[in-house]
N, CA, C and O atoms as CSV, one atom per row, in Angstrom:
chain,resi,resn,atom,element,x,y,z
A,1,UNK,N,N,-90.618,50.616,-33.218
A,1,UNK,CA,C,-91.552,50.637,-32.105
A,1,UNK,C,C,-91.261,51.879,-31.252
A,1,UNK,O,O,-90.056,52.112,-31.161
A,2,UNK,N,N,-92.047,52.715,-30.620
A,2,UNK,CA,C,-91.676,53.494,-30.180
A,2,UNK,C,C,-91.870,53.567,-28.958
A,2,UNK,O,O,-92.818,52.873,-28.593
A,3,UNK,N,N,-91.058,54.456,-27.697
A,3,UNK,CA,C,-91.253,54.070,-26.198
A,3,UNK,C,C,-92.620,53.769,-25.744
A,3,UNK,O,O,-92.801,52.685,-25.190
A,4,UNK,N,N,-93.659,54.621,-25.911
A,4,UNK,CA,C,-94.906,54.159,-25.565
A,4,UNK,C,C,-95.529,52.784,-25.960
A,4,UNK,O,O,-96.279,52.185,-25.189
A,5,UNK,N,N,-95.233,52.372,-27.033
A,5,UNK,CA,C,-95.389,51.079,-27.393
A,5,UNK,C,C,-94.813,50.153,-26.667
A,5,UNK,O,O,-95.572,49.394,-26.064
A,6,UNK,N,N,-93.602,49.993,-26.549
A,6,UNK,CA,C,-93.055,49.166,-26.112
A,6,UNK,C,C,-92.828,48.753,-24.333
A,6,UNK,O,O,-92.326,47.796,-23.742
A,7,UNK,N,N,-93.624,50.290,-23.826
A,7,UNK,CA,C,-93.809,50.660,-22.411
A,7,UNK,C,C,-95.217,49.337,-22.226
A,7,UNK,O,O,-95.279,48.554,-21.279
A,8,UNK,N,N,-96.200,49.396,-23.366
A,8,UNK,CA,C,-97.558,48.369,-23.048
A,8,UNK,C,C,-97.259,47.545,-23.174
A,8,UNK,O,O,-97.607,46.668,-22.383
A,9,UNK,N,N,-96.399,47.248,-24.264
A,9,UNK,CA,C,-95.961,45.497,-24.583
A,9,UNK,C,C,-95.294,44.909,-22.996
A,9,UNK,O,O,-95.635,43.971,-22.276
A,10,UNK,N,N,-94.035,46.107,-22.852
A,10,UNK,CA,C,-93.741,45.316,-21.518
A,10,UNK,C,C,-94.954,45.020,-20.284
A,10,UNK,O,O,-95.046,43.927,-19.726
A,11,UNK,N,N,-95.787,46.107,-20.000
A,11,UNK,CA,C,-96.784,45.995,-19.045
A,11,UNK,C,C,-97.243,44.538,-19.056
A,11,UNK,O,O,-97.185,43.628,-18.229
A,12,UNK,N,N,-97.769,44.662,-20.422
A,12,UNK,CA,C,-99.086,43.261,-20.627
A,12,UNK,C,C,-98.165,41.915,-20.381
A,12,UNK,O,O,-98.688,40.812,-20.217
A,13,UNK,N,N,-96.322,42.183,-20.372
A,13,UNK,CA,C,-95.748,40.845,-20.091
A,13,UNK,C,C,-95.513,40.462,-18.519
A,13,UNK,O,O,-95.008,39.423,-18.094
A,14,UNK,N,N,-96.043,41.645,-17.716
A,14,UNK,CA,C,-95.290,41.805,-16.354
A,14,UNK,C,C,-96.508,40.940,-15.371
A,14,UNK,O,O,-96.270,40.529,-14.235
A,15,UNK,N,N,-97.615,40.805,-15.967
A,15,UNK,CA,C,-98.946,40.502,-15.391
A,15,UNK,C,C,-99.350,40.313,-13.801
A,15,UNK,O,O,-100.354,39.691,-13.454
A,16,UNK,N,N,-98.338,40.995,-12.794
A,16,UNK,CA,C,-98.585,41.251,-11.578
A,16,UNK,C,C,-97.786,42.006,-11.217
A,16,UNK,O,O,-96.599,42.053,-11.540
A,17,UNK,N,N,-98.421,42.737,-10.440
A,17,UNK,CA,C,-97.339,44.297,-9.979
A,17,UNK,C,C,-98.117,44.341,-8.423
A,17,UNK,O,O,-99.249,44.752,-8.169
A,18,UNK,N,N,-97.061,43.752,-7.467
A,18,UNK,CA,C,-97.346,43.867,-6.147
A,18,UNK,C,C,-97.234,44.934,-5.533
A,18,UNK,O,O,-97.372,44.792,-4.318
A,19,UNK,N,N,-96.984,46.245,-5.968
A,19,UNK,CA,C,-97.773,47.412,-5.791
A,19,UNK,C,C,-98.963,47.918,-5.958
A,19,UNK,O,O,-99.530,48.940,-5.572
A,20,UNK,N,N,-99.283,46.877,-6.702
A,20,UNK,CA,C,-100.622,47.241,-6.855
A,20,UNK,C,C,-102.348,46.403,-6.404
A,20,UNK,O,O,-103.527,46.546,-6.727
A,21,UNK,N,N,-101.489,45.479,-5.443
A,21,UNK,CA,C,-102.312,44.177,-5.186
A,21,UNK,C,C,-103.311,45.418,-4.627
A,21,UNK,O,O,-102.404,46.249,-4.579
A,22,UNK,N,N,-104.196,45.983,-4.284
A,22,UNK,CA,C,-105.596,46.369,-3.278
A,22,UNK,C,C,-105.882,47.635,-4.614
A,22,UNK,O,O,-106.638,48.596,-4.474
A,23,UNK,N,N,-105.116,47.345,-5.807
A,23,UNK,CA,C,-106.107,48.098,-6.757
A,23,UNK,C,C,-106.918,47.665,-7.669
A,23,UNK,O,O,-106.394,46.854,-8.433
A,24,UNK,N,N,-108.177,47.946,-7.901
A,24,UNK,CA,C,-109.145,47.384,-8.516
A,24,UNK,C,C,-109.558,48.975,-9.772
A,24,UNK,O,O,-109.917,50.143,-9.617
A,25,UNK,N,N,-109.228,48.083,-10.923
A,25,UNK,CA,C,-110.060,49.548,-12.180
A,25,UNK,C,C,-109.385,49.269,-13.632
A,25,UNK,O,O,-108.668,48.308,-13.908
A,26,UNK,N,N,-109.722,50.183,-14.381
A,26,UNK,CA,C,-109.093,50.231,-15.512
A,26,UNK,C,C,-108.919,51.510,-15.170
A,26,UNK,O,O,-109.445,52.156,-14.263
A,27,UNK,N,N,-107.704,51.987,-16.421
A,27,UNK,CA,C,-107.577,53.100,-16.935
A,27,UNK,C,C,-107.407,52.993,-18.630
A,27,UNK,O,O,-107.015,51.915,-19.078
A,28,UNK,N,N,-107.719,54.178,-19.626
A,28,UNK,CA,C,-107.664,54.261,-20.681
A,28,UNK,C,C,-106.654,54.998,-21.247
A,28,UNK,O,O,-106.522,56.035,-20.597
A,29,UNK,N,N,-105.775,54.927,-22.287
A,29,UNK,CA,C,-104.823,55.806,-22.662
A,29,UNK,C,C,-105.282,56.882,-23.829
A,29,UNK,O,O,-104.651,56.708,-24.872
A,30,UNK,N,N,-105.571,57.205,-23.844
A,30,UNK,CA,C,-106.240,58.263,-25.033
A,30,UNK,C,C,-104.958,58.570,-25.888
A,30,UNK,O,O,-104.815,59.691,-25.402
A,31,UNK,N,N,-103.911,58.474,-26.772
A,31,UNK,CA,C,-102.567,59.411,-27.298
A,31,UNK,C,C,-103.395,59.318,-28.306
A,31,UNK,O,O,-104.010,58.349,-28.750
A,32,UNK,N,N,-103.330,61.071,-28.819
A,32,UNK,CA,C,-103.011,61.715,-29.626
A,32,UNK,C,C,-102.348,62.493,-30.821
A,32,UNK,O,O,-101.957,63.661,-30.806
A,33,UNK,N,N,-102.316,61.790,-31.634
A,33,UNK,CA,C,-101.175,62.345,-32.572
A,33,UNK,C,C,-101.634,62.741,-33.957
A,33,UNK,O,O,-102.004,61.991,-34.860
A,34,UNK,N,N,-101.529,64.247,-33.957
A,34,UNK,CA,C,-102.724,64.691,-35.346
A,34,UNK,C,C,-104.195,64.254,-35.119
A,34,UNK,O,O,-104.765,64.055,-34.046
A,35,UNK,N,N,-104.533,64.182,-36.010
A,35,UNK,CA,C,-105.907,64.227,-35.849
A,35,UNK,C,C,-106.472,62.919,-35.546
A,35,UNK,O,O,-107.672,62.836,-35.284
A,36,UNK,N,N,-105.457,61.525,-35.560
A,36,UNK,CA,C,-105.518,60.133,-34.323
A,36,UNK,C,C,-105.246,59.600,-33.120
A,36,UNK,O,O,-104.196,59.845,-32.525
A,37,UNK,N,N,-105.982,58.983,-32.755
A,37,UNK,CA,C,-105.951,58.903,-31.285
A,37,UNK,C,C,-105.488,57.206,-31.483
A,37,UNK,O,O,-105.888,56.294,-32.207
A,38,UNK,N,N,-104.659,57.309,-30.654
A,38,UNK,CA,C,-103.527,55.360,-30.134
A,38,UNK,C,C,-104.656,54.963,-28.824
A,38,UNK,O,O,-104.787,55.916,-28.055
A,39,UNK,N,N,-105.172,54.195,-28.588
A,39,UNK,CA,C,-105.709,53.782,-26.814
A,39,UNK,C,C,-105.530,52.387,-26.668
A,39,UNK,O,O,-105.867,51.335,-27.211
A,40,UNK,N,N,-104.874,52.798,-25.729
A,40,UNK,CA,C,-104.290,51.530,-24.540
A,40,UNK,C,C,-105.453,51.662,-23.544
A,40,UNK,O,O,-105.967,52.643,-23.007
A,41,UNK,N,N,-105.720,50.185,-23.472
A,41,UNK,CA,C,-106.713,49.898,-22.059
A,41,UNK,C,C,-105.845,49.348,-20.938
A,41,UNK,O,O,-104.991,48.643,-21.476
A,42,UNK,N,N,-105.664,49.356,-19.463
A,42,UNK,CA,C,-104.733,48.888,-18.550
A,42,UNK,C,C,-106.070,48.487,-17.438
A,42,UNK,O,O,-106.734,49.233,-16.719
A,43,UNK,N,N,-106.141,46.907,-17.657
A,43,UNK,CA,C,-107.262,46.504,-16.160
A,43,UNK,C,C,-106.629,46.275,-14.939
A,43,UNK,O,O,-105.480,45.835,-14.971
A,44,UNK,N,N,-106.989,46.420,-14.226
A,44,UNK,CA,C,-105.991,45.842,-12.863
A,44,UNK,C,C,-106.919,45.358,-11.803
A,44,UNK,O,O,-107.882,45.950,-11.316
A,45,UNK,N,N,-106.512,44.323,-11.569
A,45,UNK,CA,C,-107.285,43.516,-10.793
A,45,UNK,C,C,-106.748,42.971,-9.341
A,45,UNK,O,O,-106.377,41.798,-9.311
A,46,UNK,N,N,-106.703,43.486,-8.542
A,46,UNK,CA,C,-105.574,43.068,-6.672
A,46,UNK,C,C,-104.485,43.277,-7.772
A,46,UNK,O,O,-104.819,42.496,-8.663
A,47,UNK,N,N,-103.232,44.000,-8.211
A,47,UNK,CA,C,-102.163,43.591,-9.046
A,47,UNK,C,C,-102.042,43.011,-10.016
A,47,UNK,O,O,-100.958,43.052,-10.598
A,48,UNK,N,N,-103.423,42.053,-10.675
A,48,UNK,CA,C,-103.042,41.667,-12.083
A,48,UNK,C,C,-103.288,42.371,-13.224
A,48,UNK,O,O,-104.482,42.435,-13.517
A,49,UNK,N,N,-102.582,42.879,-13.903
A,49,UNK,CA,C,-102.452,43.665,-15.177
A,49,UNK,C,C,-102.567,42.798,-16.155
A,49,UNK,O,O,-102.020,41.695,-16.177
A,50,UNK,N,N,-103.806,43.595,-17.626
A,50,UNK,CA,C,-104.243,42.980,-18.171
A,50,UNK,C,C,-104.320,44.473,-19.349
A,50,UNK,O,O,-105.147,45.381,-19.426
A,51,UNK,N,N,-103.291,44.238,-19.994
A,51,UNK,CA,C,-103.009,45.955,-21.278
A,51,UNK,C,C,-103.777,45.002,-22.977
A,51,UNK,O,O,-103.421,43.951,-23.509
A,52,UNK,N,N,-104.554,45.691,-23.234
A,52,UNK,CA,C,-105.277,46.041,-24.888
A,52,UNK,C,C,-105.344,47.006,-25.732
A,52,UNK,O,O,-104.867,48.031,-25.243
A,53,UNK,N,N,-105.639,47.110,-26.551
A,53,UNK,CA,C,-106.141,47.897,-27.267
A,53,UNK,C,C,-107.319,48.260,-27.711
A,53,UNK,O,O,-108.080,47.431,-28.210
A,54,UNK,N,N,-107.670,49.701,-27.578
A,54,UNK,CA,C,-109.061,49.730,-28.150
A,54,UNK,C,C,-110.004,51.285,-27.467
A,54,UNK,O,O,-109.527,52.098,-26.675
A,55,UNK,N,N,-110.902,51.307,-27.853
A,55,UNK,CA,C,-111.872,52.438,-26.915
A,55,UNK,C,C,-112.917,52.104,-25.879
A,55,UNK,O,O,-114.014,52.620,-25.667
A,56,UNK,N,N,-112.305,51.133,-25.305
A,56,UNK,CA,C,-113.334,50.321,-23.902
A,56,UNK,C,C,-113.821,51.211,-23.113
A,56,UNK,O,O,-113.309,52.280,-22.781
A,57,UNK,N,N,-114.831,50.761,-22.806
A,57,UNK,CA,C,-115.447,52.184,-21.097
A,57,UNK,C,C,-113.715,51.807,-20.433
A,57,UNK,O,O,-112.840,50.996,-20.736
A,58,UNK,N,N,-113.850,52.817,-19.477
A,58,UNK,CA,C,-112.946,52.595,-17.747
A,58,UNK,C,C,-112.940,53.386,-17.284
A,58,UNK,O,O,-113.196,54.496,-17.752
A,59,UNK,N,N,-112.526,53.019,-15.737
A,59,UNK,CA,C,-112.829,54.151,-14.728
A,59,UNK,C,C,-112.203,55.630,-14.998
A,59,UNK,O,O,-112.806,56.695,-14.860
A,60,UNK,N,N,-111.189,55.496,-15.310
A,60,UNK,CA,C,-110.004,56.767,-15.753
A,60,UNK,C,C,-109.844,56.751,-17.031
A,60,UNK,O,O,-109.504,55.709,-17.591
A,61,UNK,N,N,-110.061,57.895,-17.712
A,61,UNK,CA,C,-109.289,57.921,-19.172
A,61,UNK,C,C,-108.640,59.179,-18.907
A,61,UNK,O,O,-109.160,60.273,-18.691
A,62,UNK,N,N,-106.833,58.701,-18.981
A,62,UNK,CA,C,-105.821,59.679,-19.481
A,62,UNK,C,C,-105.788,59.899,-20.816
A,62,UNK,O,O,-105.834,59.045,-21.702
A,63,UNK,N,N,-105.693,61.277,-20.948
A,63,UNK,CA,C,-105.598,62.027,-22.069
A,63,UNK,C,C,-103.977,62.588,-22.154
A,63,UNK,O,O,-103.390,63.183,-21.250
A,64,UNK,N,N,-103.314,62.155,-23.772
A,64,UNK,CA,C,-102.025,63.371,-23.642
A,64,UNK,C,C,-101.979,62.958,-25.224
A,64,UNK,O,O,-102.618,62.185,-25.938
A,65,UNK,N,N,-100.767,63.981,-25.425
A,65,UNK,CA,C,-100.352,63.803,-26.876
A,65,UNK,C,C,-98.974,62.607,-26.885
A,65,UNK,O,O,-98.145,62.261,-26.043
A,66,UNK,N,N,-99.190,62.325,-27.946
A,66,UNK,CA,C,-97.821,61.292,-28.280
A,66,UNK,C,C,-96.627,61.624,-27.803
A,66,UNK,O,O,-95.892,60.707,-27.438
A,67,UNK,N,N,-96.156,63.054,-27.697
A,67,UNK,CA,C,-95.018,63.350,-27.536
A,67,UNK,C,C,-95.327,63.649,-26.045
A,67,UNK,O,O,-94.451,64.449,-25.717
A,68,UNK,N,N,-95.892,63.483,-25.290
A,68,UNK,CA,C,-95.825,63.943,-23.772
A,68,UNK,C,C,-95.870,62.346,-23.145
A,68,UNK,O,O,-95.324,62.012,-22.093
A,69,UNK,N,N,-96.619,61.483,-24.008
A,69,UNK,CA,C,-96.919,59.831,-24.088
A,69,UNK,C,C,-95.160,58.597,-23.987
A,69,UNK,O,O,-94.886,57.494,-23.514
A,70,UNK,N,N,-94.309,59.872,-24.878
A,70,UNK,CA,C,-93.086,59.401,-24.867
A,70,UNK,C,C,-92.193,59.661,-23.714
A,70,UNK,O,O,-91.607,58.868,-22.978
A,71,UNK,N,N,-92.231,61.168,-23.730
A,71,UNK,CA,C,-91.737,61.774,-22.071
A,71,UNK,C,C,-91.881,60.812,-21.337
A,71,UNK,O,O,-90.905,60.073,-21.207
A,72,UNK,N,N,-92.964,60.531,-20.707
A,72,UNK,CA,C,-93.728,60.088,-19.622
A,72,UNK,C,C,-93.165,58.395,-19.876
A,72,UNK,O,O,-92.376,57.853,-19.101
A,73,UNK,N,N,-93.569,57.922,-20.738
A,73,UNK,CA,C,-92.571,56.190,-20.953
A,73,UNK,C,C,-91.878,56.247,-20.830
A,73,UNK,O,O,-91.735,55.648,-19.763
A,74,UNK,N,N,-90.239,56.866,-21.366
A,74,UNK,CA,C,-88.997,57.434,-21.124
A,74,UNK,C,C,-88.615,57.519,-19.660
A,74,UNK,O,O,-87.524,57.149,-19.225
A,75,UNK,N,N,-89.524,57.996,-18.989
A,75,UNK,CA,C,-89.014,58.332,-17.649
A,75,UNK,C,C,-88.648,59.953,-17.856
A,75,UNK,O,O,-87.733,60.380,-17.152
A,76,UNK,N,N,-89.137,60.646,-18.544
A,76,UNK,CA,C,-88.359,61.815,-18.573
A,76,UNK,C,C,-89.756,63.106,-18.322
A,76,UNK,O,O,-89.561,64.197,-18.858
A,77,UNK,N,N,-90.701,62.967,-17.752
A,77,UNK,CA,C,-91.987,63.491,-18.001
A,77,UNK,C,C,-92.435,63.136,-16.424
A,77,UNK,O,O,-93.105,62.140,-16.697
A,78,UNK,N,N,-92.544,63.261,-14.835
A,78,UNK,CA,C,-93.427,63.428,-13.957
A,78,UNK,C,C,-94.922,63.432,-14.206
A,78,UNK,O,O,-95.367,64.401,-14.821
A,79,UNK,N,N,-95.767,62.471,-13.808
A,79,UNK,CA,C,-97.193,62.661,-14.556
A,79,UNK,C,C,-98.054,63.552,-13.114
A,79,UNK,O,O,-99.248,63.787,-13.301
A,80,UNK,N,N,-97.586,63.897,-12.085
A,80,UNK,CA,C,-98.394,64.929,-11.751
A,80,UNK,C,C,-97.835,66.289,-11.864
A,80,UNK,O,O,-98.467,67.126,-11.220
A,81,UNK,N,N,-96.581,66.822,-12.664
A,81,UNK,CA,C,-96.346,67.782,-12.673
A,81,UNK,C,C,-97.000,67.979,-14.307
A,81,UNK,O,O,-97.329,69.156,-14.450
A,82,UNK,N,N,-97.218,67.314,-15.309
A,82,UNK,CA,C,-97.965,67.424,-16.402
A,82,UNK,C,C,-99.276,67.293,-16.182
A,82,UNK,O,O,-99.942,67.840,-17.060
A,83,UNK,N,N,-100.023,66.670,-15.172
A,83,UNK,CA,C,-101.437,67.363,-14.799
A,83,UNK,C,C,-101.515,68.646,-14.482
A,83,UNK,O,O,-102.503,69.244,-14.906
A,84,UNK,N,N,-100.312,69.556,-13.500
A,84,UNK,CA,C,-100.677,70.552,-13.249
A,84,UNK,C,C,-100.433,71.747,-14.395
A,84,UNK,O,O,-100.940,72.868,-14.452
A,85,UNK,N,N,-99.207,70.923,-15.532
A,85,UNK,CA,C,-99.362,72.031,-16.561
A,85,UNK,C,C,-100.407,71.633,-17.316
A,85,UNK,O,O,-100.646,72.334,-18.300
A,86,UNK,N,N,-101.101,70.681,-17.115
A,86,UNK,CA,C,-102.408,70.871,-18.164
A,86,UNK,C,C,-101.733,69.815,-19.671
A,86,UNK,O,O,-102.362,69.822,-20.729
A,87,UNK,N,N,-100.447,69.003,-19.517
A,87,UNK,CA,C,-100.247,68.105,-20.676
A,87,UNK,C,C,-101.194,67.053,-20.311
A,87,UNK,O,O,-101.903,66.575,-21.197
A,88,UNK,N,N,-101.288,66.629,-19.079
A,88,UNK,CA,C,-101.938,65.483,-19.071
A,88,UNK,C,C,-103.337,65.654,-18.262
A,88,UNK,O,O,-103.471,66.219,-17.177
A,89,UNK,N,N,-104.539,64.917,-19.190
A,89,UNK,CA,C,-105.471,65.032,-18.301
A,89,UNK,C,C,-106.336,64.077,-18.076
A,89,UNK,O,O,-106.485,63.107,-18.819
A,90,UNK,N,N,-107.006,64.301,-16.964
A,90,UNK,CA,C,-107.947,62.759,-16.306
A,90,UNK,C,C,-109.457,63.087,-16.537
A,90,UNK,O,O,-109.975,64.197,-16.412
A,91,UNK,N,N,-110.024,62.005,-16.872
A,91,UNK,CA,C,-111.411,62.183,-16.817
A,91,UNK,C,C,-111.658,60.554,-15.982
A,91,UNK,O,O,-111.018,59.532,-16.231
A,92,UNK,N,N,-112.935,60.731,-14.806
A,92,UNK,CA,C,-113.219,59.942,-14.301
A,92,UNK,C,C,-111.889,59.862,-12.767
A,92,UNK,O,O,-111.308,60.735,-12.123
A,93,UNK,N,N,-111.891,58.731,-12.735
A,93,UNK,CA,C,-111.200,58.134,-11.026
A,93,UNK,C,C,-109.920,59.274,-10.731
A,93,UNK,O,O,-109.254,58.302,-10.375
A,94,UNK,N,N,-109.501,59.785,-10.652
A,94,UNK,CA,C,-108.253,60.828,-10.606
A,94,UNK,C,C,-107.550,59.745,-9.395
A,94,UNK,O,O,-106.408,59.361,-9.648
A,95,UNK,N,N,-108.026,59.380,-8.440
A,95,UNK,CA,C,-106.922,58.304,-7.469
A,95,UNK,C,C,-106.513,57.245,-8.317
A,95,UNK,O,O,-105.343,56.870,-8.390
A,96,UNK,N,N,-107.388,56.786,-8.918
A,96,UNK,CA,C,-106.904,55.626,-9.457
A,96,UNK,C,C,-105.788,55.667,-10.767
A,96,UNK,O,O,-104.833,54.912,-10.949
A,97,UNK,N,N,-106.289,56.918,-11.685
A,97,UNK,CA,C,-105.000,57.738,-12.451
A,97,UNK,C,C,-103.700,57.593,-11.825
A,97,UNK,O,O,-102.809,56.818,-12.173
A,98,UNK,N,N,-103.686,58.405,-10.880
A,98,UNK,CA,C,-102.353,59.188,-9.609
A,98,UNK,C,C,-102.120,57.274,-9.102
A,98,UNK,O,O,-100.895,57.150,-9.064
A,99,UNK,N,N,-102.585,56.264,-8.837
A,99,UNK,CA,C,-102.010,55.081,-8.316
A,99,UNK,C,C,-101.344,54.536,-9.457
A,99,UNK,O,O,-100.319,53.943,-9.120
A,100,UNK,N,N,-101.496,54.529,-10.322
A,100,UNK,CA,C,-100.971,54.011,-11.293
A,100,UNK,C,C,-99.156,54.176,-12.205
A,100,UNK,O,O,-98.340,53.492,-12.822
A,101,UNK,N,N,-99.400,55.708,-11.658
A,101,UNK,CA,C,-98.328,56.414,-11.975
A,101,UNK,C,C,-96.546,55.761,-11.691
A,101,UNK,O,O,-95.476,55.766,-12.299
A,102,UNK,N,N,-97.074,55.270,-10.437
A,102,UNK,CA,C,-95.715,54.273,-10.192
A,102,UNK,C,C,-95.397,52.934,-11.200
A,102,UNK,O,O,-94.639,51.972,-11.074
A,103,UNK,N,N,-96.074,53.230,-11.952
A,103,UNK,CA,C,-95.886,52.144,-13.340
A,103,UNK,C,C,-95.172,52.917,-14.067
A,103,UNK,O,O,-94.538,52.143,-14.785
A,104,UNK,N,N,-94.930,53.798,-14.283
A,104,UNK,CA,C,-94.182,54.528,-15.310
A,104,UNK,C,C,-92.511,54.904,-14.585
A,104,UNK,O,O,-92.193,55.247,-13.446
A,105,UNK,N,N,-91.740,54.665,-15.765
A,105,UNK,CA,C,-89.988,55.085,-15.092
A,105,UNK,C,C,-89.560,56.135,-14.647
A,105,UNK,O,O,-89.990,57.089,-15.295
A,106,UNK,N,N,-88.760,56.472,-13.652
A,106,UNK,CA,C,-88.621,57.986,-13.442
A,106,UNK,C,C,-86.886,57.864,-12.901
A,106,UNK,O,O,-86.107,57.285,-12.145
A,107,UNK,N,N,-87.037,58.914,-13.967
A,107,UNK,CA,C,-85.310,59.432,-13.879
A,107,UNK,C,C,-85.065,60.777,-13.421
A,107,UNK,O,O,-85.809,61.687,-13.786
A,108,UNK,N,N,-83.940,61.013,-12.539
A,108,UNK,CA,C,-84.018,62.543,-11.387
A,108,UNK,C,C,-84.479,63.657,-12.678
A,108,UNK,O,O,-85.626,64.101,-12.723
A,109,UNK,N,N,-83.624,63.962,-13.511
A,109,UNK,CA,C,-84.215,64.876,-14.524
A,109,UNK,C,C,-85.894,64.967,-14.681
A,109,UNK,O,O,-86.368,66.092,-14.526
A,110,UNK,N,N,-86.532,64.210,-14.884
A,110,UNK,CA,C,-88.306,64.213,-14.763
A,110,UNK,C,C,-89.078,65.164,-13.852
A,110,UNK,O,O,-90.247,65.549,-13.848
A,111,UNK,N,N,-88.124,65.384,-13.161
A,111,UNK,CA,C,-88.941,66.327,-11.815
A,111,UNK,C,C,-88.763,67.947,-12.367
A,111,UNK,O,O,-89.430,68.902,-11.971
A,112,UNK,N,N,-87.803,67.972,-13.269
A,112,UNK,CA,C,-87.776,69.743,-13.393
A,112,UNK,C,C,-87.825,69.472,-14.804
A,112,UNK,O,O,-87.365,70.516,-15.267
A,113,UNK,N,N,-88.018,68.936,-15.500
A,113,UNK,CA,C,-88.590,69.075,-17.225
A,113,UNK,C,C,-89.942,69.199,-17.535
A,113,UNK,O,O,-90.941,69.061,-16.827
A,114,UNK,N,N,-89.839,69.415,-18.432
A,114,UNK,CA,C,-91.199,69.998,-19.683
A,114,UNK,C,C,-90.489,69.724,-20.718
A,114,UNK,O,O,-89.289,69.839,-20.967
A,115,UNK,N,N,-92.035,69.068,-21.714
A,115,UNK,CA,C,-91.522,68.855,-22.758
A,115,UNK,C,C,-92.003,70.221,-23.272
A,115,UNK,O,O,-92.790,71.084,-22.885
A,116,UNK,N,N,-91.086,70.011,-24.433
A,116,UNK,CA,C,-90.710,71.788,-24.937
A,116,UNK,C,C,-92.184,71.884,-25.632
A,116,UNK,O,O,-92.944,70.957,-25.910
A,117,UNK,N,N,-92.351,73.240,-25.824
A,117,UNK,CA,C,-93.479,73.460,-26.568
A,117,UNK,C,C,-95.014,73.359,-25.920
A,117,UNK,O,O,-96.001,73.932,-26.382
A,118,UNK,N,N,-94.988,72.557,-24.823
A,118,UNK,CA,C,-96.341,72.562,-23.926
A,118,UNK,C,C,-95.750,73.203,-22.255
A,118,UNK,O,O,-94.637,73.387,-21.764
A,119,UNK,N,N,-97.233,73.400,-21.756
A,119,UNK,CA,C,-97.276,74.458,-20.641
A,119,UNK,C,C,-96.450,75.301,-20.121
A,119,UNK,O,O,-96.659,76.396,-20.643
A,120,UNK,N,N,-95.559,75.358,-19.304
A,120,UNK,CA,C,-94.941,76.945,-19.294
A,120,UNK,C,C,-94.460,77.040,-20.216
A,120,UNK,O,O,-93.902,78.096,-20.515
């Protein structure tokens, strides 16, 4: 199983995140890897989280590759410093993207890495 995987499995077991009670949306995961795309759907409803699979409409669809998908699960990847290099990108709600972000782990290293091979 690999971190991103196992990053949704945990989500879809956590089914309320009181950080997030006054958010209302989905977001979509678009990963990329070769010429296939992985998508995770994430609903959130006042804090209840509700993770699938599939190519559903939603308000936000994040876009990245698998290996920036791992960074970023890991805790080792900042997801607005990979918007500004252009690894990660939003189509649709961009607040509701950026609220979400506190779902993902972050370890002090994350703030000055890049994964190798993308933007600078």
């Amino acid at each position: 199983m690999t971190a991103t995987s196992a990053f949704f499995e945990q989500l879809a077991g956590v089914g309320h995140d009181p950080n997030l009670c006054k958010v209302r949306g989905s977001v979509r995961f678009d990963i990329r890897e070769g010429d296939g795309v992985e998508q995770w759907l994430l609903d959130i409803d006042n804090g209840n989280l509700r993770v699938t699979r599939g190519a559903h409409p939603a308000d936000a669809v994040i876009t990245v590759s698998a290996e920036v998908a791992e960074a970023m699960t890991r805790g080792e990847m900042n997801g607005l410093a990979g918007m500004t290099r252009g690894e990660i990108l939003v189509d649709g709600d961009l607040a509701l993207a950026m609220r979400i972000g506190r779902l993902f782990p972050v370890t002090a290293p994350a703030r000055r890495q890049a994964v190798p091979g993308h933007g600078d």
